[in-house]
KEFIKE-967614 format. One record per residue: residue in one letter; residue number from 1; y, z, x of N, C-alpha, C in turn. Coordinates in steps of 0.1 Angstrom, whole numbers, plus 5000, padded with zeros to 4 digits. Layout:
# residues N
R  rest   nr   n.y   n.z   n.x  ca.y  ca.z  ca.x   c.y   c.z   c.x
R     A  NUM     Y     Z     X     Y     Z     X     Y     Z     X
...
END
This chain:
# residues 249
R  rest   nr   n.y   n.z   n.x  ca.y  ca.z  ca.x   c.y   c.z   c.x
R     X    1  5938  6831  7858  5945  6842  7852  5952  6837  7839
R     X    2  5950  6846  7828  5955  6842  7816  5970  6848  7814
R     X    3  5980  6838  7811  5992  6840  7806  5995  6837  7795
R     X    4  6001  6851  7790  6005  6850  7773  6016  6843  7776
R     X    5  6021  6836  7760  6033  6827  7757  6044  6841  7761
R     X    6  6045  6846  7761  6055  6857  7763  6057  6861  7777
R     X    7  6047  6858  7789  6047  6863  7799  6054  6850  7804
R     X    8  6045  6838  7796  6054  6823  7803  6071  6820  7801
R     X    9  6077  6831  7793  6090  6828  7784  6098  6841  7796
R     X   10  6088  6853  7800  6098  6859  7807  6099  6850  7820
R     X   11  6088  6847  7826  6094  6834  7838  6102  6830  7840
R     X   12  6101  6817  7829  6112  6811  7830  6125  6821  7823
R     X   13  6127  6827  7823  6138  6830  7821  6144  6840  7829
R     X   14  6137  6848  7834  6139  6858  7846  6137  6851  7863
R     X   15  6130  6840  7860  6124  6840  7882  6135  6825  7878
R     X   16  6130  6818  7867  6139  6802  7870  6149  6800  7865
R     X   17  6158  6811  7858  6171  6808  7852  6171  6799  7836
R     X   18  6161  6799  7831  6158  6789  7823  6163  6797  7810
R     X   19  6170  6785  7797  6173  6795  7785  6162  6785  7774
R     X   20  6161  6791  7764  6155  6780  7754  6162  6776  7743
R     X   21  6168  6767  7740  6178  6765  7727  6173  6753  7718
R     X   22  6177  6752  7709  6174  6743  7698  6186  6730  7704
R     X   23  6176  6719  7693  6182  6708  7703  6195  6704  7688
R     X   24  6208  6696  7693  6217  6697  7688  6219  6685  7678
R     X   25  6225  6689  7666  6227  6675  7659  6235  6663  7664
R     X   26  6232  6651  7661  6244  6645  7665  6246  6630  7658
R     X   27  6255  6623  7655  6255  6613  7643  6250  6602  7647
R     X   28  6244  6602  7661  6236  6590  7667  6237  6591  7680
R     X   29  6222  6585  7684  6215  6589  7697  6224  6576  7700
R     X   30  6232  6580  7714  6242  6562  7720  6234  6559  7728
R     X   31  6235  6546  7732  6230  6538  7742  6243  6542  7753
R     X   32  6236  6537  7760  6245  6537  7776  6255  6525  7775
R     X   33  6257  6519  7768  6268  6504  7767  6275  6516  7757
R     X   34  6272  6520  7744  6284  6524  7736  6291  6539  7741
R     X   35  6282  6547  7755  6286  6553  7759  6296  6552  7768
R     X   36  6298  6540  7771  6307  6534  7781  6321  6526  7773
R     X   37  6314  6521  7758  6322  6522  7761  6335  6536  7749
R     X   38  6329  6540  7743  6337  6553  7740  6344  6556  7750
R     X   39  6343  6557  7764  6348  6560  7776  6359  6551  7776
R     X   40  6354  6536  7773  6367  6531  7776  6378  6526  7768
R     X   41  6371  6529  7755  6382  6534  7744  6391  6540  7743
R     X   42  6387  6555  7747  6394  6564  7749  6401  6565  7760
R     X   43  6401  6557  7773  6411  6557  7780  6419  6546  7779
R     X   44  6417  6540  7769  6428  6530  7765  6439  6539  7758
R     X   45  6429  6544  7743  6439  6551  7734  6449  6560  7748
R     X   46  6444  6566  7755  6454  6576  7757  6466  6574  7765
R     X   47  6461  6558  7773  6475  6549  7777  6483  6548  7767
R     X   48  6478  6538  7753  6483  6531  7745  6492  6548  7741
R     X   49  6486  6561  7733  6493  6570  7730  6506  6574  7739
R     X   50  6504  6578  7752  6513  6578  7763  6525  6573  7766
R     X   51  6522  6556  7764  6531  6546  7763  6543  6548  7749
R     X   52  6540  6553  7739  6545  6553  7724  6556  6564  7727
R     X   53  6551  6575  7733  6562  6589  7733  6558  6596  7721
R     X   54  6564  6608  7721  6554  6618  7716  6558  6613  7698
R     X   55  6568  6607  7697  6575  6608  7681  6566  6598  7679
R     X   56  6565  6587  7685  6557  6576  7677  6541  6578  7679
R     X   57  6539  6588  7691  6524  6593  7688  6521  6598  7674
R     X   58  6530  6607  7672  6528  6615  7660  6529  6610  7644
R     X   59  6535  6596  7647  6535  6587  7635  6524  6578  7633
R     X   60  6517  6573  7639  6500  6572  7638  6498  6581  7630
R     X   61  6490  6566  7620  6485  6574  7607  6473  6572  7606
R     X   62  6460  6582  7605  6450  6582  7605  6447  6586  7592
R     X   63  6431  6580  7590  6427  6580  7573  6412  6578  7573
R     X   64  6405  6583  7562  6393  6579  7562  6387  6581  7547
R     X   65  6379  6585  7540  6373  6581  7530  6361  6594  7528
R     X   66  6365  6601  7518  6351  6612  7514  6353  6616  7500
R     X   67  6340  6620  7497  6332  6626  7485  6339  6641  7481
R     X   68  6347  6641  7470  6348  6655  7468  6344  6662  7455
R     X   69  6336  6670  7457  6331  6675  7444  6340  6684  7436
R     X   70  6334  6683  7423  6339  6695  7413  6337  6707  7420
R     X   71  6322  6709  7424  6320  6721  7429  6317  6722  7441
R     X   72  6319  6726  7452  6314  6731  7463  6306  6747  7466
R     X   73  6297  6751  7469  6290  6765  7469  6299  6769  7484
R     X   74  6302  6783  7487  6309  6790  7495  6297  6786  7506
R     X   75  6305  6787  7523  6290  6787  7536  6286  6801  7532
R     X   76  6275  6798  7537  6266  6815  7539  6280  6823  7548
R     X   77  6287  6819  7560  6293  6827  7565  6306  6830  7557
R     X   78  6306  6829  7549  6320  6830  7537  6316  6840  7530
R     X   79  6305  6844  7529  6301  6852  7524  6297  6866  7528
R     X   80  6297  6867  7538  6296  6878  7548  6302  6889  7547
R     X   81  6301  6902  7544  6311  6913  7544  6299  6927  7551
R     X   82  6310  6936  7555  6307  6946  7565  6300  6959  7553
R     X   83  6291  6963  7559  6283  6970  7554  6274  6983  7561
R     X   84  6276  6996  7556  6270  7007  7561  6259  7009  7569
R     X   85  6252  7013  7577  6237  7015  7581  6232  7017  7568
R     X   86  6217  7010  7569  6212  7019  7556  6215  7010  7541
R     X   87  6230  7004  7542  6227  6998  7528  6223  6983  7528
R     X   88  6215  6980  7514  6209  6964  7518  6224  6954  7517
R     X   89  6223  6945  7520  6235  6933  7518  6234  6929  7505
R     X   90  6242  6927  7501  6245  6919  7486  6239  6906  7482
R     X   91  6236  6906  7471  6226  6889  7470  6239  6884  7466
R     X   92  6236  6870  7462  6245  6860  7459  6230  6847  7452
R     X   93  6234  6845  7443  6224  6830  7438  6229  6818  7444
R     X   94  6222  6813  7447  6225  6801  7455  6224  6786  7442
R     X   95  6243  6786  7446  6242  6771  7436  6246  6760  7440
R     X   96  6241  6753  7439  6242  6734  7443  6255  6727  7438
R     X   97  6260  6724  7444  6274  6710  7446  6270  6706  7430
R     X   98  6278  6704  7425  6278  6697  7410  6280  6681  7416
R     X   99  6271  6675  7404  6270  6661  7407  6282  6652  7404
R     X  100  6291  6660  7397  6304  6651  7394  6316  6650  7409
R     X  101  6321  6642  7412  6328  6639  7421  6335  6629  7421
R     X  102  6343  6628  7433  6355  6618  7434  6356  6613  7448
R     X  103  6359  6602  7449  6361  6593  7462  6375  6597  7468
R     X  104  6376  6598  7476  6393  6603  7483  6395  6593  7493
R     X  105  6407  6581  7495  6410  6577  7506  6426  6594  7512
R     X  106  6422  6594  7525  6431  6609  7529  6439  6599  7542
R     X  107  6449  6602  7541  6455  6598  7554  6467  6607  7559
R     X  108  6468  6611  7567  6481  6615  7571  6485  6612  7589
R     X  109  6497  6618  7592  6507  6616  7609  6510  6629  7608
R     X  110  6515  6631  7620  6513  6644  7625  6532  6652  7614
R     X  111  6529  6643  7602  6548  6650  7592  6537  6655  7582
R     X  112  6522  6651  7579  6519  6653  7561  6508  6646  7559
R     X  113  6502  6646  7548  6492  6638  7546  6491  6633  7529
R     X  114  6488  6623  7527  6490  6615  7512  6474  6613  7507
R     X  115  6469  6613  7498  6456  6613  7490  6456  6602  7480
R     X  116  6444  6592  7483  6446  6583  7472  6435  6583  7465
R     X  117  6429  6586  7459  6419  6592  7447  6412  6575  7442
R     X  118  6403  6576  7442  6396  6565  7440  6390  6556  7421
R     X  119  6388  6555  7414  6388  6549  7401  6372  6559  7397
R     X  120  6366  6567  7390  6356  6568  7386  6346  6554  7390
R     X  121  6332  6560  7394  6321  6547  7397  6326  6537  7405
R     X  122  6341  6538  7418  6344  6530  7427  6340  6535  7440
R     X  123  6338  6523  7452  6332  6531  7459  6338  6519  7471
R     X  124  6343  6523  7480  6356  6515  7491  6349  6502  7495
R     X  125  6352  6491  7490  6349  6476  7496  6359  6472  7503
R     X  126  6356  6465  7509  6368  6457  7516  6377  6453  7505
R     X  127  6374  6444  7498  6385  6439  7487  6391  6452  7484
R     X  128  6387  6464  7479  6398  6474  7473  6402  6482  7479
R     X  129  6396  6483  7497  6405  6486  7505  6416  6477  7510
R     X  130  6416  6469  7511  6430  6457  7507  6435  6459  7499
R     X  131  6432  6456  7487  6438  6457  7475  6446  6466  7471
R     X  132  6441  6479  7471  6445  6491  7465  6451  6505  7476
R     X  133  6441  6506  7487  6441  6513  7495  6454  6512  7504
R     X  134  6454  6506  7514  6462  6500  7526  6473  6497  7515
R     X  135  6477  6487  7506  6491  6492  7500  6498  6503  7495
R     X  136  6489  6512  7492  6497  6525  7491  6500  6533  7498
R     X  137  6491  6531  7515  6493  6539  7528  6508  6530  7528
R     X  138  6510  6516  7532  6522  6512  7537  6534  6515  7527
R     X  139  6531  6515  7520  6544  6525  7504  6548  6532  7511
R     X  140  6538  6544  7511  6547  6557  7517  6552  6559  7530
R     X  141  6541  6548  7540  6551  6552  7549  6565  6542  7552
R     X  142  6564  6525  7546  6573  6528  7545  6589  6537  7543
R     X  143  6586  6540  7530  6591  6547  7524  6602  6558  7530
R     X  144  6589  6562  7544  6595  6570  7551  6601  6563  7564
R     X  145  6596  6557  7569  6603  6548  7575  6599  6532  7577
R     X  146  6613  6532  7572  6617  6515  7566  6614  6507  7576
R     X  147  6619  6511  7591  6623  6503  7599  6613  6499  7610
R     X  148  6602  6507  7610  6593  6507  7618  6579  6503  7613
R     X  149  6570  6493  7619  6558  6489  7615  6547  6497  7618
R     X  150  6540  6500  7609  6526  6506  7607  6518  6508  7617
R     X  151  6515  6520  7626  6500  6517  7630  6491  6526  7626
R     X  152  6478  6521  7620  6468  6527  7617  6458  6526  7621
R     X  153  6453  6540  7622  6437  6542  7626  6427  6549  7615
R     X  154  6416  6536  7618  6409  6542  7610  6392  6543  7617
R     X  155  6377  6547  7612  6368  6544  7620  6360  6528  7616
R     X  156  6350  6527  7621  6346  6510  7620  6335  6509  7612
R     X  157  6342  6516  7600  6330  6515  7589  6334  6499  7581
R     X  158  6323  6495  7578  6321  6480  7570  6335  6475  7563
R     X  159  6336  6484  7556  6351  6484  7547  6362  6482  7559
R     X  160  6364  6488  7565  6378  6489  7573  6375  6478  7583
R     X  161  6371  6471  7588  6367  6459  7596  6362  6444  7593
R     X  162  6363  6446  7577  6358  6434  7568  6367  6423  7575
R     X  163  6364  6408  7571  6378  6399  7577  6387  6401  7565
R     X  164  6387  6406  7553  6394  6405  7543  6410  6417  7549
R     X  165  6402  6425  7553  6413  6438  7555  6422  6430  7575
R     X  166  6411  6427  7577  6415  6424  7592  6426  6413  7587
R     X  167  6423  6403  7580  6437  6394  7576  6445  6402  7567
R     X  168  6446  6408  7561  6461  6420  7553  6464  6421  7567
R     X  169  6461  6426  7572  6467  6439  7579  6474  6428  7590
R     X  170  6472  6417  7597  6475  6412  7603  6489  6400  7598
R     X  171  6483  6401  7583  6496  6393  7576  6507  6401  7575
R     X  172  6503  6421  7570  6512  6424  7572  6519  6435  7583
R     X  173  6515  6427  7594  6521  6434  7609  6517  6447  7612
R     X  174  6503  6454  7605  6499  6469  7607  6494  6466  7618
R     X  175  6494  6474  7628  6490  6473  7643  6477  6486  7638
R     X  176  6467  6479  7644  6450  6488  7646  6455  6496  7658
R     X  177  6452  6508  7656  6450  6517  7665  6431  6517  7667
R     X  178  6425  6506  7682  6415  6513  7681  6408  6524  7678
R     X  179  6392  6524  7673  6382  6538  7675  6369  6533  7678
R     X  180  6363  6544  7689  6351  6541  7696  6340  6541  7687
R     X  181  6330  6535  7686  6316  6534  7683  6312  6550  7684
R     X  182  6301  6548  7667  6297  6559  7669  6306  6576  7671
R     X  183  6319  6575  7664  6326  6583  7672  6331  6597  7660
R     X  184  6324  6601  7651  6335  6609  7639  6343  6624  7648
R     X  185  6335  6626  7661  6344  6636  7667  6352  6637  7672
R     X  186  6358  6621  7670  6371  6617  7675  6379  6609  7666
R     X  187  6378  6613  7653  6380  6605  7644  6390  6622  7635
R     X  188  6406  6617  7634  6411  6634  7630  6405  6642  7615
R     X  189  6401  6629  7605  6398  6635  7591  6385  6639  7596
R     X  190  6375  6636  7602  6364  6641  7606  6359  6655  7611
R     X  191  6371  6655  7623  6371  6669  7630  6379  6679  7626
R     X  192  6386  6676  7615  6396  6687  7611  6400  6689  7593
R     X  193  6408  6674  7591  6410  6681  7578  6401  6677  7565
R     X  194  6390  6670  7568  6380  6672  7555  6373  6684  7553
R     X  195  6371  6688  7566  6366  6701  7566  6370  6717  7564
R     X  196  6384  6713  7564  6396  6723  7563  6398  6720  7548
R     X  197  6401  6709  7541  6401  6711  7531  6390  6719  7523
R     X  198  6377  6711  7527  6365  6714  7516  6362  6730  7520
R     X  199  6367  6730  7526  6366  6749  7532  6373  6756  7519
R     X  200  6383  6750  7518  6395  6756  7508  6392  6753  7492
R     X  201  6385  6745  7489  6378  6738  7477  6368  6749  7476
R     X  202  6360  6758  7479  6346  6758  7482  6347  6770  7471
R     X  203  6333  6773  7464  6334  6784  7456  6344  6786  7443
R     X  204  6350  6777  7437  6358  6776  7424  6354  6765  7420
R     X  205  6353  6763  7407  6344  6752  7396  6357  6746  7390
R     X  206  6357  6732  7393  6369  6724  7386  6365  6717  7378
R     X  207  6372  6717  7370  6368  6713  7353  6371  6701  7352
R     X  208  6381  6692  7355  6385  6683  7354  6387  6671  7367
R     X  209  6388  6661  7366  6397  6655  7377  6410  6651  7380
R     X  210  6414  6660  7369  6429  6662  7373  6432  6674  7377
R     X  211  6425  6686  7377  6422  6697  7380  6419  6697  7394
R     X  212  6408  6689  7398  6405  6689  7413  6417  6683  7421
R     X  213  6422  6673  7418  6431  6662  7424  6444  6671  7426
R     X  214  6451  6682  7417  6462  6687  7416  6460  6697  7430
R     X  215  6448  6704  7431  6445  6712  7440  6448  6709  7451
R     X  216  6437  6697  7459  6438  6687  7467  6456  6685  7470
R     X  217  6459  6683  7459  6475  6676  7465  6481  6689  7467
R     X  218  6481  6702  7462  6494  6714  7465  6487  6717  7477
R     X  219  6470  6717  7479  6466  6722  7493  6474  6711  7503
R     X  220  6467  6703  7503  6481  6694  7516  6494  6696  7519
R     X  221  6498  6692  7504  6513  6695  7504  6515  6705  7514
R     X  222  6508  6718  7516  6515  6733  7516  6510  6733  7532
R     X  223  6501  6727  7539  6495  6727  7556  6511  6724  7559
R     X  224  6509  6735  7572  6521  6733  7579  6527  6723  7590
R     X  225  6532  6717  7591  6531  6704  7599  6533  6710  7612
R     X  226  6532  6721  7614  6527  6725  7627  6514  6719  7628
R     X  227  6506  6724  7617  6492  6721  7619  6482  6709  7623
R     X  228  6497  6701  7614  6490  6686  7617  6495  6682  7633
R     X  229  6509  6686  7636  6510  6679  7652  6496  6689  7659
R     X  230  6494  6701  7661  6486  6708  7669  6470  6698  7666
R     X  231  6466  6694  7654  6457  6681  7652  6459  6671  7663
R     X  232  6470  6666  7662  6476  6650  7666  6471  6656  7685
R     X  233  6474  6668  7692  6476  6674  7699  6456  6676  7707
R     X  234  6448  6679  7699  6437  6682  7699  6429  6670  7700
R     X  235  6433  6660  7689  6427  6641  7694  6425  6640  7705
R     X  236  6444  6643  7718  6442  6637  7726  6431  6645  7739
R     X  237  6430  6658  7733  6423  6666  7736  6410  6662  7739
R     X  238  6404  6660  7727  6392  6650  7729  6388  6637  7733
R     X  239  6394  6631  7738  6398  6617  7744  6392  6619  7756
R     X  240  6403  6632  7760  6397  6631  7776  6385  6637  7774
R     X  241  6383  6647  7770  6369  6652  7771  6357  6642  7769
R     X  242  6359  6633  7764  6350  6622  7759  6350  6617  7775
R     X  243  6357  6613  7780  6358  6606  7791  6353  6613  7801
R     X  244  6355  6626  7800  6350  6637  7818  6335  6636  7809
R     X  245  6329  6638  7799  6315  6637  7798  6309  6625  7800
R     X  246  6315  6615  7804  6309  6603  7806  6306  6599  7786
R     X  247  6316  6600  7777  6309  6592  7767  6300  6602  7752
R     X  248  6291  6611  7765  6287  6621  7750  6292  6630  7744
R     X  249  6285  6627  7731  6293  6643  7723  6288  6654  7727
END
């Protein structure tokens, strides 16, 4: 008996419960050791967070490093509007990210977040993440508070794990807030506010780099620090969930 691809699709999907979906991105296929241990990462962090109390959870300062363009093109879904039976949808030309851009170290705790804008043609080493980077995170927060030492989280990119930064930071009393392998969906600039920003960036042409950078800074400035603790709040969110999945994203 011959069966069409279509009689074989109602089968499975009517007699065996079966769906068909496309298979999902993800920033790396893990092994069963780095699945284990993101697991047991994360149930360290969420001792170590636990143990702190909610005020010093929320002073963990997380940071990370991205590309921001002059231009960003709006998503297709940004562009979406409601439309009559009958009439066609609106074209739009599709334009490409302009090649000029800027390095951004971003960090913020669940009060704000600070932006450190990178040199034209720099690109984060160890040495100028020591150098440059990491002293201007501990400025401000000294700044903000005098009295208490640093903890920072960052992910285990080359730069942030060099021995050059691992001796700073240990000369000057920053306490590492572990991150798991493999992990940007647990990582806060990753899952929230690079994407929140460049959302807000997207579709206006900046002419300058002081033009972009001014933007960048009144957009932060103006997030409500509701928003950031409800972030700080959603980390620990994903922690566990990392953990009841055994590890995957």
């Amino acid at each position: 008996m011959d069966i069409s691809t279509t009689g074989i699709h109602c089968i499975l999907k009517d007699h065996l419960g079966l769906r068909k979906v496309c298979s999902r991105w993800v920033p790396h296929l893990l092994t069963q050791a780095q699945k284990e241990e993101r697991v047991e990462t994360c149930r360290s962090l969420i001792g170590k967070f636990k143990g702190m109390g909610q005020n010093a959870f929320l002073r963990v300062v997380t940071g990370d490093e991205t590309w921001v363009h002059y231009f960003e093109p709006k998503r297709k879904q940004q562009n979406m509007v409601w439309i009559a039976e009958g009439e066609h949808p609106p074209q739009m030309a599709k334009r490409e990210r302009t090649r000029d851009k800027v390095m951004y170290a971003i960090f913020f705790n669940g009060e704000g977040a600070i932006a450190h804008p990178t040199p034209p043609g720099r690109t984060i080493t160890g040495n100028y993440y020591r150098d440059s980077v990491l002293p201007y995170v501990q400025n401000q927060y000294n700044g903000k508070y005098p009295n208490e030492p640093l903890r920072l989280h960052h992910d285990n990119a080359p730069a942030h794990r060099s021995g050059v930064v691992m001796d700073f930071m240990g000369e000057q009393g920053i306490e590492l807030i572990p991150h798991p392998p493999y992990s940007p969906d647990l990582a806060p600039c990753d899952f929230w506010l690079f994407s929140r920003l460049k959302d807000h960036l997207r579709g206006t042409r900046y002419a300058s780099r002081s033009q972009l950078g001014s933007v960048i800074y009144q957009y932060m400035k103006h997030v409500p620090v509701s928003d950031y603790v409800a972030c700080y709040e959603m980390w620990q969110e994903r922690l566990v969930k990392c953990i009841n999945v055994g590890g995957i994203f």
